[in-house]
C-alpha positions in Angstrom: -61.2 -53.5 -1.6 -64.5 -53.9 -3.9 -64.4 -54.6 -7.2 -64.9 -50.4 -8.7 -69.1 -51.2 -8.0 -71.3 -52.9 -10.1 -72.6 -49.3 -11.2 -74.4 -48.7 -14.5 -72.3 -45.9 -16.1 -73.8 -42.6 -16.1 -75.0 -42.1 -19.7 -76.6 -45.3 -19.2 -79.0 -44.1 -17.1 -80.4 -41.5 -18.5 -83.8 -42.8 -19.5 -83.6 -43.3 -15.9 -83.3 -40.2 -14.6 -84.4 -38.1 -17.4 -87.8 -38.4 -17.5 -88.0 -36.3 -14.0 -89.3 -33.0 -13.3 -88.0 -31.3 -10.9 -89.4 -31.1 -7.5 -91.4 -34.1 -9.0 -90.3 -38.1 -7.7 -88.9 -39.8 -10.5 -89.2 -42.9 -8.9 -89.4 -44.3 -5.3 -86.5 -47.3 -4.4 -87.8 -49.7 -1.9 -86.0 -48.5 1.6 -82.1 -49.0 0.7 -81.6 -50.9 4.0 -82.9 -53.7 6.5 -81.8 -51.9 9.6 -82.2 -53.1 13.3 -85.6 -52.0 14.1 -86.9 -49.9 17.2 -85.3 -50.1 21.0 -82.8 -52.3 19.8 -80.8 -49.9 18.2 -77.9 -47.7 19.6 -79.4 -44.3 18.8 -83.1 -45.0 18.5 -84.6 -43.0 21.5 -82.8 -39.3 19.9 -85.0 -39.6 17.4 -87.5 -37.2 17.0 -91.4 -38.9 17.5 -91.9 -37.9 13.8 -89.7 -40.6 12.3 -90.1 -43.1 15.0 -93.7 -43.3 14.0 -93.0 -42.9 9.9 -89.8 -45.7 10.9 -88.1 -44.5 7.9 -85.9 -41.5 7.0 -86.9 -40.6 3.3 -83.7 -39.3 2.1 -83.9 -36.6 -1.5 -81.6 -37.8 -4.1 -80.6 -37.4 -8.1 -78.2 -40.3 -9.7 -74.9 -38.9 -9.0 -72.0 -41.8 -9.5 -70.5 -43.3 -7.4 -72.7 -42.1 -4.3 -76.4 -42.9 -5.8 -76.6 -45.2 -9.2 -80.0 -46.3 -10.1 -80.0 -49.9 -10.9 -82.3 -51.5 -13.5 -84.1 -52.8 -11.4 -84.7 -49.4 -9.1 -82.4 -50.4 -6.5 -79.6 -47.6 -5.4 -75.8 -48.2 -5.4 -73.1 -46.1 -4.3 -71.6 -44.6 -1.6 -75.1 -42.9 -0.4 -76.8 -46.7 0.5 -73.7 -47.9 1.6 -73.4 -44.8 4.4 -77.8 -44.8 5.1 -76.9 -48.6 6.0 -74.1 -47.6 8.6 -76.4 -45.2 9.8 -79.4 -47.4 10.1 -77.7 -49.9 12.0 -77.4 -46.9 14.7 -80.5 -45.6 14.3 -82.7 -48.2 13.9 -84.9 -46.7 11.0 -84.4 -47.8 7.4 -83.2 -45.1 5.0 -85.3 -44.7 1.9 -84.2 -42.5 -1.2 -86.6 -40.3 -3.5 -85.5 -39.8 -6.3 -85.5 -36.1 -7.4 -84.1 -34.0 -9.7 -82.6 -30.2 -9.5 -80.9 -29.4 -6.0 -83.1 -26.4 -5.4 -86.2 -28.5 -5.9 -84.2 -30.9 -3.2 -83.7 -28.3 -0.7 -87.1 -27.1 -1.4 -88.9 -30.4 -0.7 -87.1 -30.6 2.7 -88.7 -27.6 3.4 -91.8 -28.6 2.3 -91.6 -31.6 4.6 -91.4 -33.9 1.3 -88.0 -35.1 2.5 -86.2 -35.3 5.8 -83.3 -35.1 4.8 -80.3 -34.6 1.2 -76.9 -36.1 1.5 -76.0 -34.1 -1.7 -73.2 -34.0 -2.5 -73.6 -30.4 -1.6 -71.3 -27.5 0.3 -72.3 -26.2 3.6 -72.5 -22.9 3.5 -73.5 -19.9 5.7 -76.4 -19.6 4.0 -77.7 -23.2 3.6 -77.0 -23.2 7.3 -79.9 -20.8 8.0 -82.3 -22.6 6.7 -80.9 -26.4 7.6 -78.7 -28.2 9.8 -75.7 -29.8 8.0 -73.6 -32.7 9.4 -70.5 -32.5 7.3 -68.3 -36.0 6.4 -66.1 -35.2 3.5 -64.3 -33.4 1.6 -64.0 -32.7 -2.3 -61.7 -30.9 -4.7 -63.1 -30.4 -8.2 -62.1 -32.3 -11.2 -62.5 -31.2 -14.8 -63.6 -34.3 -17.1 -62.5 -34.2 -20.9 -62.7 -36.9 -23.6 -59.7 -39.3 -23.4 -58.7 -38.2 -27.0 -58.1 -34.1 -26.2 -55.8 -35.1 -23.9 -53.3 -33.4 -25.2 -55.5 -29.9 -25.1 -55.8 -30.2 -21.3 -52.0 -30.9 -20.2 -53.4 -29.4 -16.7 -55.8 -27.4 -15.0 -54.3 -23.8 -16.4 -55.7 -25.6 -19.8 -59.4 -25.5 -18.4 -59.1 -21.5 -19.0 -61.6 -20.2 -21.6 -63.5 -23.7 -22.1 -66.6 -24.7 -22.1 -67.5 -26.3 -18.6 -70.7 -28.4 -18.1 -71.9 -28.8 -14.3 -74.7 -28.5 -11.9 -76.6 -25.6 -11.0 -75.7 -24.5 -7.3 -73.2 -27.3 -7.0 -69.7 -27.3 -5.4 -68.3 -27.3 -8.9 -70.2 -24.4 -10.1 -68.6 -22.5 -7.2 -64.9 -23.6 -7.9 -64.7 -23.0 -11.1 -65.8 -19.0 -10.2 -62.7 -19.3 -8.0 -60.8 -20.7 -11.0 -62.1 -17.8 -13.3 -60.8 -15.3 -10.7 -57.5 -17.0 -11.3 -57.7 -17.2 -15.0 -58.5 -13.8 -15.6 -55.7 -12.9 -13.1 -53.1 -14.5 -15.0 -54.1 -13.0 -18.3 -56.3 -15.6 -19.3 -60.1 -16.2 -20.7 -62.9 -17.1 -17.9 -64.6 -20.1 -18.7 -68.4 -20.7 -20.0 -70.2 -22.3 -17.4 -72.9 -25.0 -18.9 -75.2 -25.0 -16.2 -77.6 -28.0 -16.1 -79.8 -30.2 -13.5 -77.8 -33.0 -13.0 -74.8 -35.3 -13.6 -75.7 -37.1 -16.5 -76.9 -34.1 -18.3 -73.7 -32.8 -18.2 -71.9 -36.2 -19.4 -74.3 -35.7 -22.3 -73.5 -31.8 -22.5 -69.8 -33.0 -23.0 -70.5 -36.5 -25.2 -73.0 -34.1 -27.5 -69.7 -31.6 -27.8 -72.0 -29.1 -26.0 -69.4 -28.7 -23.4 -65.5 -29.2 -23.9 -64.9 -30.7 -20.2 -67.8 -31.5 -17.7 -66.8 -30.3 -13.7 -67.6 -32.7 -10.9 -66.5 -34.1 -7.5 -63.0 -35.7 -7.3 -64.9 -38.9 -6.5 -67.4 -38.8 -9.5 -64.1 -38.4 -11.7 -62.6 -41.8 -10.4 -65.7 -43.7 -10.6 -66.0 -42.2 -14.2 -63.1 -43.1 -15.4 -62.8 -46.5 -13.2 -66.2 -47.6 -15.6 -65.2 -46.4 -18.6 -61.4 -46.5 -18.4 -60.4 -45.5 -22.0 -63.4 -42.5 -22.6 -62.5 -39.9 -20.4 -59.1 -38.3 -18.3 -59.2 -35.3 -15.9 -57.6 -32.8 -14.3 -57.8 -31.5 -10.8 -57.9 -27.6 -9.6 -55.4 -26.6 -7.4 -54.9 -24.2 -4.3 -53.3 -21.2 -6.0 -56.7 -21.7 -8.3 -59.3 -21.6 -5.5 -59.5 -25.2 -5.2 -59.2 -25.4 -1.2 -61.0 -28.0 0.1 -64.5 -27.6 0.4 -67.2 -29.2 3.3 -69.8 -31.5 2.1 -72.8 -32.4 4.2 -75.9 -33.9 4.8 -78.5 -31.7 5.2 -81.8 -32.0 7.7 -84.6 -29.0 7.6 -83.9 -26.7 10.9 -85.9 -27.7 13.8 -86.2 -30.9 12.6 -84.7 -33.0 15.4 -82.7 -35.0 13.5 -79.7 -32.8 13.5 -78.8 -34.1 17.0 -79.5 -38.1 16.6 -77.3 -38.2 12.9 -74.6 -36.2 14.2 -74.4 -39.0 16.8 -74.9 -41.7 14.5 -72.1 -40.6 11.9 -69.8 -40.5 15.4 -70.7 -43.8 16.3 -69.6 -45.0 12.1 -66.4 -43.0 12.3 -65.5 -44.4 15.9 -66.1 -47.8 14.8 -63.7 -47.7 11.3 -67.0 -48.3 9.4 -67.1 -44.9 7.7 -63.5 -45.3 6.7 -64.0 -48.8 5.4 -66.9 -47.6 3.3 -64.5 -44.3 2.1 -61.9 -46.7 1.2 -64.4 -49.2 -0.7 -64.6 -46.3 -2.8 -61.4 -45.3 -3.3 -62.0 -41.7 -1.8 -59.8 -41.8 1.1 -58.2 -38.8 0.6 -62.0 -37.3 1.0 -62.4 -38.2 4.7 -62.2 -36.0 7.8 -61.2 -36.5 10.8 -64.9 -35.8 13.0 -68.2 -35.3 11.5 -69.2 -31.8 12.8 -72.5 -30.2 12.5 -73.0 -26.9 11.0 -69.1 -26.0 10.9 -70.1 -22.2 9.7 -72.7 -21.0 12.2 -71.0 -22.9 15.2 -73.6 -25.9 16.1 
């Protein structure tokens, strides 16, 4: 197993990512892969003629530890490049991320034709589903981040009641913690205050600022939070009889793109091989996997 990354911790790259406006690139990586190009690769005749004549898949994406880190030098880390590499070496197209900030300006530029494609992490949903094809390949459980000092305050999740709680706008978390309010309020207790903002490191500075009392993210974000900065934060994790469940995350192509078809295949061919678990358990994220990638799991294919 990897040394935890060599990822620049989130508050450290908000110069980085802060200067964006939404739906606007704040900067363009060089393409995060050298993949096998043309014929040679496994998967490359699926491909729709679009992106065999482009030969690169430009992938949306906001700084969102541990799956994209922009390095100093504008270089991504994380779990996102590590996967588009897999993929690439299937493909035979090079993966190239955009950054972007805001998921609706994300899911917006796909439609747009901006981007072919977002790897989130975002839920597939009925409703995204309409609009966009979704290859789902893990799983999440949201975690609530607090200061490593108010640990005391936030024994467990039940604790998370009637707190301020800083996350994304139209993220996974934002639609756990609406299952945890339903759960709160059933048991006598105060809802929360959702802190909604664009991205992760606004709501790390929400909760360093004292805006926010805990921030809410992925289960995988929490480890690689507290795996960078071991003595700063702790967290608790939602449970079942609060909503938690287990949500679907995907990637997620614009309908009628083509691409649905050739990535589905191309996470197969990562999961058949053990690459996709290798790269899951490089991350410490294990418990995230599934079993199958499956494409567009609510509206049946």
């Amino acid at each position: 197993m990897r040394a935890k990354i060599a990822l620049v911790p989130l508050v450290a790259v908000l110069a980085l990512a802060g200067c964006a406006s939404p739906g606007e690139p704040a900067s363009e990586g060089e393409p995060v892969v050298d993949a096998p190009v043309g014929e040679d690769a496994p998967l490359y005749d699926l491909l729709p003629d679009e992106i065999k004549e482009a030969g690169v898949i430009t992938m949306a994406g906001d700084t969102h530890p541990p799956y994209r880190t922009i390095e100093d030098d504008g270089s991504f880390t994380g779990i996102d490049p590590d996967m588009q590499a897999a993929l690439a070496e299937q493909l035979g197209v090079e993966f190239e991320i955009v950054t972007s900030s805001g998921l609706d300006a994300m899911l917006t530029g796909m439609l747009s034709g901006r981007y072919d494609a977002f790897n989130g992490p975002v839920r597939a949903t009925p409703e995204r589903e309409a609009d966009f094809d979704a290859v789902v390949w893990m799983t999440t459980r949201t975690s609530y981040v607090f200061p490593a000092e108010r640990a005391d305050d936030f024994p467990d999740s039940e604790a998370v009641c009637g707190q301020r709680v800083a996350g994304v706008v139209g993220s996974v978390t934002e639609t756990q913690l609406q299952r945890l309010d339903d759960w709160c309020t059933g048991e006598g207790l105060e809802p929360t205050e959702f802190v909604g903002l664009e991205d992760t490191n606004s709501t790390i500075l929400a909760l360093n600022s004292g805006r926010a009392d805990l921030v809410g993210t992925t289960q995988a974000s929490a480890i690689d939070l507290l795996a960078t900065q071991q003595d700063k934060y702790d967290y608790v994790m939602q449970t079942d009889e609060q909503g938690a469940g287990v949500d679907l995350l995907a990637m997620f192509m614009p309908k009628d793109s083509g691409l649905a078809e050739p990535m589905l295949a191309a996470f197969e061919a990562i999961f058949d091989s053990g690459r996709y678990a290798e790269i899951m358990a490089e991350y410490d994220i294990e418990d995230a996997q599934v079993e199958a990638p499956v494409l567009n799991p609510n509206t049946g294919g």
